[in-house]
N, C-alpha and C positions, 0 to 999 in steps of 0.2 A: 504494500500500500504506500502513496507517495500523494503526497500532495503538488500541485505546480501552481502555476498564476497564469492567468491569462488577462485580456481587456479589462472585464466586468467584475474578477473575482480573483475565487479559486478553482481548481479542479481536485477531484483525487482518483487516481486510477489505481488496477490492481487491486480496488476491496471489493471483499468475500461478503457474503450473504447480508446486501443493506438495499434496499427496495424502498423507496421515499414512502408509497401508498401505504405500504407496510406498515411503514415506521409512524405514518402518521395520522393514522386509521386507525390504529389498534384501541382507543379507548384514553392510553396513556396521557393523552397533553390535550390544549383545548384553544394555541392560540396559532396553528398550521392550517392557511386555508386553502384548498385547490384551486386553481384557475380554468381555465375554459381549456388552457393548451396543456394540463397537465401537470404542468409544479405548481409549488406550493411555496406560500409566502406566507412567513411568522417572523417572530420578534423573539430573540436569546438576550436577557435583559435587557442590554438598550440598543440593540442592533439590528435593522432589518434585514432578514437575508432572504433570495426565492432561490429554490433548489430543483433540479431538474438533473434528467438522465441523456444521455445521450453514447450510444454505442461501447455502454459499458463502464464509463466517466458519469462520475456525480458532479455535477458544477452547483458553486457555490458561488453564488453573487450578490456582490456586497461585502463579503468578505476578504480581508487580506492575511496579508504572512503573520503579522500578530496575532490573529486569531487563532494558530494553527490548534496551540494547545486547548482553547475551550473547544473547539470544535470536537478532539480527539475525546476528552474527557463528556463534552454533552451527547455523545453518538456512541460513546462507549467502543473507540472505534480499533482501542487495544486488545479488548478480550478475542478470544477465538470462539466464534459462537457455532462454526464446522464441528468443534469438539464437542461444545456443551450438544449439539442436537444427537450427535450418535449416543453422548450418555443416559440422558431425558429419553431419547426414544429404542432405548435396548430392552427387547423383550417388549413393547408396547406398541402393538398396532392403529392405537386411537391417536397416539403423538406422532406416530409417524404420518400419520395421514393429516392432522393439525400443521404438520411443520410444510406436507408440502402446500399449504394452502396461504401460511405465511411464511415461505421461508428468507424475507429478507427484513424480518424484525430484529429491532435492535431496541435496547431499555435505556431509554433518556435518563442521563441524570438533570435535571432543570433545576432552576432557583428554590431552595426549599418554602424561602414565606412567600411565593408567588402559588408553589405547588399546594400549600397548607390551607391558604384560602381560595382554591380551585375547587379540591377536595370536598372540604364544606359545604362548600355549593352544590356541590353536586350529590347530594344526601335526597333520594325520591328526585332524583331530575333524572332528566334528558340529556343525550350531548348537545343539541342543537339550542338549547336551552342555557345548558354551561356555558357556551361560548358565548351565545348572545351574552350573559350575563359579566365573564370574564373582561368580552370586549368593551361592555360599558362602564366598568370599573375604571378599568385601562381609561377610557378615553374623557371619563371625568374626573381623574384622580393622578392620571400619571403624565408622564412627560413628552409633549409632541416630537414625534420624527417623520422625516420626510426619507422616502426612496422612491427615485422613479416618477418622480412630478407627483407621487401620491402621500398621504396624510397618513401613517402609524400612530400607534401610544405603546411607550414602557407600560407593563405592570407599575401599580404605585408600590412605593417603598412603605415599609413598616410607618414612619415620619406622615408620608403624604398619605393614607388612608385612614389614619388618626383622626384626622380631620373632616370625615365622613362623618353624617348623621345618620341615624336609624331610618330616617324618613329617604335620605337619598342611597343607600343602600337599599332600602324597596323599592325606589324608583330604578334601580339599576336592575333587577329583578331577585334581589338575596329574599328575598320573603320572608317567612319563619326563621330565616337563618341566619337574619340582618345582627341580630345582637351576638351570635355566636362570633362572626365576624370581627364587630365590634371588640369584646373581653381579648379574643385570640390576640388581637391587633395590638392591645394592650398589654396584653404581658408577654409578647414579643417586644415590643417597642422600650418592656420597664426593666429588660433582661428576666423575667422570670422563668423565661426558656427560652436556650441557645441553641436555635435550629440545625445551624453549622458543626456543633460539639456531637449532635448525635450522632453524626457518622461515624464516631469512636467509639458510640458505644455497640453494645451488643445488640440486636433486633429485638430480643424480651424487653434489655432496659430502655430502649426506645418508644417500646408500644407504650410503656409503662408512664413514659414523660408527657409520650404524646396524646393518652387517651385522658390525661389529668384537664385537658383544651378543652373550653364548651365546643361542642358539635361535633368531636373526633371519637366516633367509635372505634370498633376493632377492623374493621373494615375500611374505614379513610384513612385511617393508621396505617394500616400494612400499605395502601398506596402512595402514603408521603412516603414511606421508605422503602419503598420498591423502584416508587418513579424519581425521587431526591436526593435518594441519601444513599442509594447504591446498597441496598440489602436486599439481594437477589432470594435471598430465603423468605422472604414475607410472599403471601400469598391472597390476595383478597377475592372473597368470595362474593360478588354480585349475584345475580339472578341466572346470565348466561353461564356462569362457575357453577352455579348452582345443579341448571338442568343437565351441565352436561358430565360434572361426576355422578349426578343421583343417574343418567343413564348407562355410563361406563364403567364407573369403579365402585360406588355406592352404592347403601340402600336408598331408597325417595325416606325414610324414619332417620337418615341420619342428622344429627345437629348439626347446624353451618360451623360450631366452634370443632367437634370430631371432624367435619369436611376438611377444616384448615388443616388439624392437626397428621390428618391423613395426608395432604397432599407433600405437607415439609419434609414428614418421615419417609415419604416414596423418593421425591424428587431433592432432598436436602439442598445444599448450597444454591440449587439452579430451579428452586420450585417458583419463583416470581415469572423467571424467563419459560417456562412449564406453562405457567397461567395465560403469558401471553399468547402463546401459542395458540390454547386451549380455546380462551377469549374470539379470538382471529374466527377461529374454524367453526364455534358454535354461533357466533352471530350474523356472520356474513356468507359462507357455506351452508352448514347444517339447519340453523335457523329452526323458525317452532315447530314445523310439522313432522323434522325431521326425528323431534323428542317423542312424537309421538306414538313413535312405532315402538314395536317388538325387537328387545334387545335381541 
């Protein structure tokens, strides 16, 4: 894998299993959008970049040689994920058929307090819904960028969404979840939790920090730290997790807490990248009717 520069950007040739759709379809992030021609244009803290394929080259534009290293670290673009998928799918014919359905996923690590109140938001939502709502955070709270003659916004910072009222957080669309937001925001902002510090610790003493957050269950939890903090062992269990272990590996009697505890103990260090997989193949492949049938 090598990065170059060209007019616009970057390029990287040479990388193994990374598929933009993949990567930014899966569920994981909420501020990648598609275009008409195919890439996608999102925002890495305060930077616009559209990404695009082209005969096997990923071009990145907008970006230059300083970014090499966020880029490497947000695309996770070190690990060998050829490895992880023969490990994950030995002896298991449902992942094997999951991976060829995404097989150029890769696990974002993103900004933790941008990830932390995505999460939140996303508690009984939609993705279409998260975004709308992420985007108008962004765009009443954070900081203007332009690319391309067009108009972006940063996520706001811990600082700038302080400044948020309960009333304009439901105008953004947080709903029920506007105060959760609120408190989160504030004891990030008073240090009473150092989002950055958890990546040191262990994934139990993380759930442990992070489920202390109004609105972070066990389930938003293990996605802050799946999709931010690089703890590939967290596993979160949605609806689509749901249907498709109670199909394949489960009983439909099992508790979402044994689901988790099942998927870590099968897939350990790589059960997050597991999930995604999983995620991929039961929403957009498999889909409801497919849960339907006779195992």
């Amino acid at each position: 894998m090598n990065f170059k520069e060209y007019d616009k950007g970057l390029y990287i040739e040479n990388v193994q299993d990374f598929n933009i759709k993949h990567i930014f379809d899966c569920g994981q992030c909420f501020r990648w959008n598609e275009e008409e021609d195919g890439s996608y244009i999102g925002v890495i803290h305060s930077k616009v970049l559209r990404l695009y394929e082209v005969d096997g080259k990923v071009y990145i534009e907008g970006a230059d040689s300083e970014d090499i290293g966020l880029l490497e670290e947000y695309f996770d673009l070190k690990k060998d994920y050829s490895k992880i998928k023969d490990i994950v799918s030995e002896n298991d014919d449902v992942l094997k058929e999951a991976i060829k359905c995404g097989e150029g996923i890769r696990i974002l690590k993103q900004e933790p307090f941008e990830t932390v109140i995505s999460f939140i938001i996303s508690a009984r939502n939609s993705i279409p819904n998260i975004k709308r709502t992420v985007e108008k955070l962004s765009r009443n709270f954070g900081d203007k960028l332009e690319f391309n003659g067009k108009v972006y916004y940063s996520f706001p910072t811990p600082k700038q969404l302080s400044e948020a009222t309960d009333e304009q957080l439901r105008e953004c669309g947080c709903s029920f979840r506007a105060p959760y937001v609120l408190q989160t925001t504030k004891d990030v902002l008073e240090g009473k939790i150092d989002l950055y510090a958890l990546r040191e610790l262990s994934t139990d003493e993380a759930m442990e920090k992070l489920t202390a957050l109004k609105g972070v269950g066990i389930k938003v939890a293990d996605c802050i730290m799946l999709f931010s903090l690089g703890k590939t062992d967290a596993f979160p269990v949605d609806v689509w997790i749901q249907r498709i272990m109670e199909h394949f590996y489960v009983t439909e009697k099992t508790s979402l807490k044994k689901m988790r505890e099942y998927a870590r103990e099968k897939f350990k260090e790589n059960a997050g990248i597991a999930q995604q997989y999983l995620f991929y193949y039961a929403r957009d492949f498999k889909g409801r009717e497919g849960f339907g049938k006779d195992k």
